[in-house]
C-alpha positions in Angstrom: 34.2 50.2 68.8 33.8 46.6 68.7 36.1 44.0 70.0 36.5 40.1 70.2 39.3 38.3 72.0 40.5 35.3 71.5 43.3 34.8 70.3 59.3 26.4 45.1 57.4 25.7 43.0 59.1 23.6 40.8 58.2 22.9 37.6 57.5 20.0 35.3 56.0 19.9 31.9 54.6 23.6 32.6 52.8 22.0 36.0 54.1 23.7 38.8 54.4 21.0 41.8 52.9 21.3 45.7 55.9 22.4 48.0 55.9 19.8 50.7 56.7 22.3 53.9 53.9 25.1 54.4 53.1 26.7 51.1 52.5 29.9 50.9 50.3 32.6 49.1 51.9 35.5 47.4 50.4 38.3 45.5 50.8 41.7 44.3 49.2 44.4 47.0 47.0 45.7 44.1 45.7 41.7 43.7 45.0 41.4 47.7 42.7 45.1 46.8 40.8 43.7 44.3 37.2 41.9 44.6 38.3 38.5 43.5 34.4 37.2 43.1 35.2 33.2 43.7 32.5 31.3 45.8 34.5 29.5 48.8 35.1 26.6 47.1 36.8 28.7 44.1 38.7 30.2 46.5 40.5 27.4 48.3 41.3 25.7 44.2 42.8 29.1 43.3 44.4 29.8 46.5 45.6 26.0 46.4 46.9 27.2 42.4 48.6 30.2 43.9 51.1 28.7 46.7 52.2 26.2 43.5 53.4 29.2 41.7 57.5 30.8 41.9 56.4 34.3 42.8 60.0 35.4 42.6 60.4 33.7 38.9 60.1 35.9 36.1 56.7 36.3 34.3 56.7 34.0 31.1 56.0 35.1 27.6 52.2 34.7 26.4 53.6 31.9 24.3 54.1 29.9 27.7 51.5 30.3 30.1 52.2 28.6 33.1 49.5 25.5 34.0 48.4 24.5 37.4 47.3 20.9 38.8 45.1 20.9 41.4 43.8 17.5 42.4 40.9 16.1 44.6 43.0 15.2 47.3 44.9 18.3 47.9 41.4 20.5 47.9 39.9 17.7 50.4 42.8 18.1 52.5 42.7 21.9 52.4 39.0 21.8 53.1 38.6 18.6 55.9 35.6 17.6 53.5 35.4 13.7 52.2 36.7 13.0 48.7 32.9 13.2 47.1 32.5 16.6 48.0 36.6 17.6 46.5 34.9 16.0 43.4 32.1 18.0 43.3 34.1 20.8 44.1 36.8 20.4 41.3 33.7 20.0 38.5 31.9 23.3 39.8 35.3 25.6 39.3 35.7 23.5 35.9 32.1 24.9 34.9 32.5 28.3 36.7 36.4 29.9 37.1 36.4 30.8 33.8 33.3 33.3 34.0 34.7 34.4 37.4 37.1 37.9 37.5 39.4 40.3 39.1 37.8 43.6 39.7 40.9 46.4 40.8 39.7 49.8 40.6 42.7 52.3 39.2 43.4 55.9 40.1 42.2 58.2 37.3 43.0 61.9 36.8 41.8 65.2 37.2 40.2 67.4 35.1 39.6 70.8 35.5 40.8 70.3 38.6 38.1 67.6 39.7 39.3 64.1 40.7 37.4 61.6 38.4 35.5 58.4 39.5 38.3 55.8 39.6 39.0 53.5 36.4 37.4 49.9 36.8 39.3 47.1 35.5 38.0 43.8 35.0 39.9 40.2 34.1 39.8 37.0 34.3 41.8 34.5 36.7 42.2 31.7 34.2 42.2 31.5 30.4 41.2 27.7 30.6 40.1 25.3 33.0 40.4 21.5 32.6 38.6 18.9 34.5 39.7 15.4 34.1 36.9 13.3 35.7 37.9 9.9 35.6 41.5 11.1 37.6 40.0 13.7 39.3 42.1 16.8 38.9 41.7 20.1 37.1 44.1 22.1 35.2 44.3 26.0 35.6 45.8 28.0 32.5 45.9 31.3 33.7 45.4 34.1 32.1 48.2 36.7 30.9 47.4 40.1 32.6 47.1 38.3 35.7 50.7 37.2 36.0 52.4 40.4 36.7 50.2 40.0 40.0 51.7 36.6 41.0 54.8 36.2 39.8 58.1 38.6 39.0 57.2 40.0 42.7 60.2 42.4 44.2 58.1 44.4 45.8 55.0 45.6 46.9 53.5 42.3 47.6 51.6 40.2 50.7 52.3 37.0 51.5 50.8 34.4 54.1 50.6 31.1 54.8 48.0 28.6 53.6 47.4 27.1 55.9 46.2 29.8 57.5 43.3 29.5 55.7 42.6 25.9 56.2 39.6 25.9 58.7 38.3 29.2 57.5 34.2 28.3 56.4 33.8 31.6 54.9 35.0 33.7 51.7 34.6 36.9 53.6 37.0 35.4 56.7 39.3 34.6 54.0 39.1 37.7 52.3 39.6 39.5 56.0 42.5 37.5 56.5 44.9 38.6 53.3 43.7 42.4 53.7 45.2 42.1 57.2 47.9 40.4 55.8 48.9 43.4 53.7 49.7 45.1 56.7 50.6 42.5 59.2 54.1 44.6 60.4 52.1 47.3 61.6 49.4 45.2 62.8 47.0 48.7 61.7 45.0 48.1 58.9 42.5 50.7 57.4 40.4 51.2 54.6 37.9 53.3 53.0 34.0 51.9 53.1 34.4 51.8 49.5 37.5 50.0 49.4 36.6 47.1 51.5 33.5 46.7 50.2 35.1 46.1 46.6 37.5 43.9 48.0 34.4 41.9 49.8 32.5 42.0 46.6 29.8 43.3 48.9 26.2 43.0 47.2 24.4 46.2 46.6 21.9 45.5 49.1 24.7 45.3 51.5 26.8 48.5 50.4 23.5 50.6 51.3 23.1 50.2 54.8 26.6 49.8 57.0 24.6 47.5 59.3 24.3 45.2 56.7 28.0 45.2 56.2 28.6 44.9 59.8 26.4 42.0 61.2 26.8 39.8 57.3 29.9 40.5 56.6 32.9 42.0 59.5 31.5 40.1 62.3 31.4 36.7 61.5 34.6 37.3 59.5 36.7 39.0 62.5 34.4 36.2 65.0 36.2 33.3 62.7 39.6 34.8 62.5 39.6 34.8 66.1 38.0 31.8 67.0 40.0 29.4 63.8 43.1 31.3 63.3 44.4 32.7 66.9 43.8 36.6 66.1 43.4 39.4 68.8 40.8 41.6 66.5 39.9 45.1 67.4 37.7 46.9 64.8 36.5 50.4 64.7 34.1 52.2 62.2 35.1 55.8 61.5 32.3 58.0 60.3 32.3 61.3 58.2 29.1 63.2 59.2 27.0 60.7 59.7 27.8 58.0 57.3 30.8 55.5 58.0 33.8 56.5 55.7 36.3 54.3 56.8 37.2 51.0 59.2 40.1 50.5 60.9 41.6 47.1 61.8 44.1 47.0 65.2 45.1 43.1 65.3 47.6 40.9 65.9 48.5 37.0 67.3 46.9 36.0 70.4 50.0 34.5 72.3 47.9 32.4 74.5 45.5 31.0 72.2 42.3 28.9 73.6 43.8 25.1 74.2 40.3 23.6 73.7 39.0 26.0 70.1 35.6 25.5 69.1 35.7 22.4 66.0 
């Protein structure tokens, strides 16, 4: 056992517009699952996307796709990073988001009585991708299969706040942070090996030796969580035979968080 203590969119010409008071992230539970394969950086832009959209709004016809502006500023004021480096940051994801995808693994059926391998399913988070260097701003069309996920939401969804996210320096804290989410009312989270390491985009290297896992990916992700985000983490690895199957999450709010947090 290992343990660490610490503690509307609205919309204009198609662009959905930054709500003022603490936006929020919303997807579907099967889109929180799923490796979403962005760098950091690709994160926080598509993250930034996400709280602009209505989640509650119905999904629009293909003939509509909803666009996203996403400008310097807000990514330097999500990431504490100087306007040069939100630049350079907006150019990259112009280059890269549209190569980068969703991977959710589906349920498949028997036969003869066997379970089958689960069905992979892989697609894209954005159709297009503008970058409009002398303003400095990019535009994210997304692409169609992936609005069922983020908007139209009644049930079976996870939602958390933003900023939340703000000081987090890794992908894989980040990543922590919204599988926890999906089971913040419980405060229990637990997942196969398998699972978690698809929704980590663990590396092959990493996937074949849990210590790998543990010290490059869990430990500096639960250590950030509870050093940048106020969380009381207790994590467990649950073996079958001699092989981890599963890892179980017991975490919830530190109510007297450090006054003096590391910057």
């Amino acid at each position: 056992m290992t343990q660490l203590t610490a503690e509307t969119a609205v919309s204009r010409k198609n662009h959905a517009v930054i709500p003022k008071h603490d936006p929020q992230i919303t997807m579907s539970n099967a889109l929180v699952r799923a490796g979403h394969g962005l760098t950091l950086a690709e994160k926080r832009i598509v993250m930034l996307a996400v709280s602009k959209m209505n989640s509650r709004a119905p999904v629009p016809p293909a003939t509509s796709l909803p666009r996203t502006k996403i400008t310097a500023a807000e990514y330097a004021e999500i990431a504490k990073c100087g306007m040069p480096t939100a630049y350079e940051a907006l150019q990259d994801a112009a280059k890269h988001l549209f190569e980068r995808k969703i991977t959710f693994f589906e349920p498949a059926y028997t036969r003869a009585g066997k379970p089958l391998k689960p069905i992979r399913n892989d697609m894209r988070w954005v159709g297009q991708c503008r970058y409009y260097e002398n303003e400095g701003w990019v535009e994210l069309i997304w692409w169609p299969p992936i609005l069922p996920s983020l908007m139209g939401l009644k049930k079976q969804f996870t939602t958390y706040k933003l900023q939340q996210a703000n000081a987090l320096r890794s992908a894989y804290s980040w990543r922590l942070l919204e599988l926890l989410m999906h089971y913040r009312d419980s405060g229990l989270a637990e997942y196969t090996i398998e699972d978690f390491c698809a929704s980590m985009d663990a590396t092959e290297k990493q996937k074949a030796n849990f210590n790998n896992i543990k010290r490059r990916i869990i430990e500096p992700a639960v250590k950030e969580l509870v050093e940048k985000d106020g969380w009381l983490i207790q994590w467990t690895p649950i073996k079958a035979g001699r092989k981890v199957s599963r890892l179980r999450f017991e975490f919830r709010k530190n109510p007297q968080p450090d006054l003096f947090p590391p910057p």
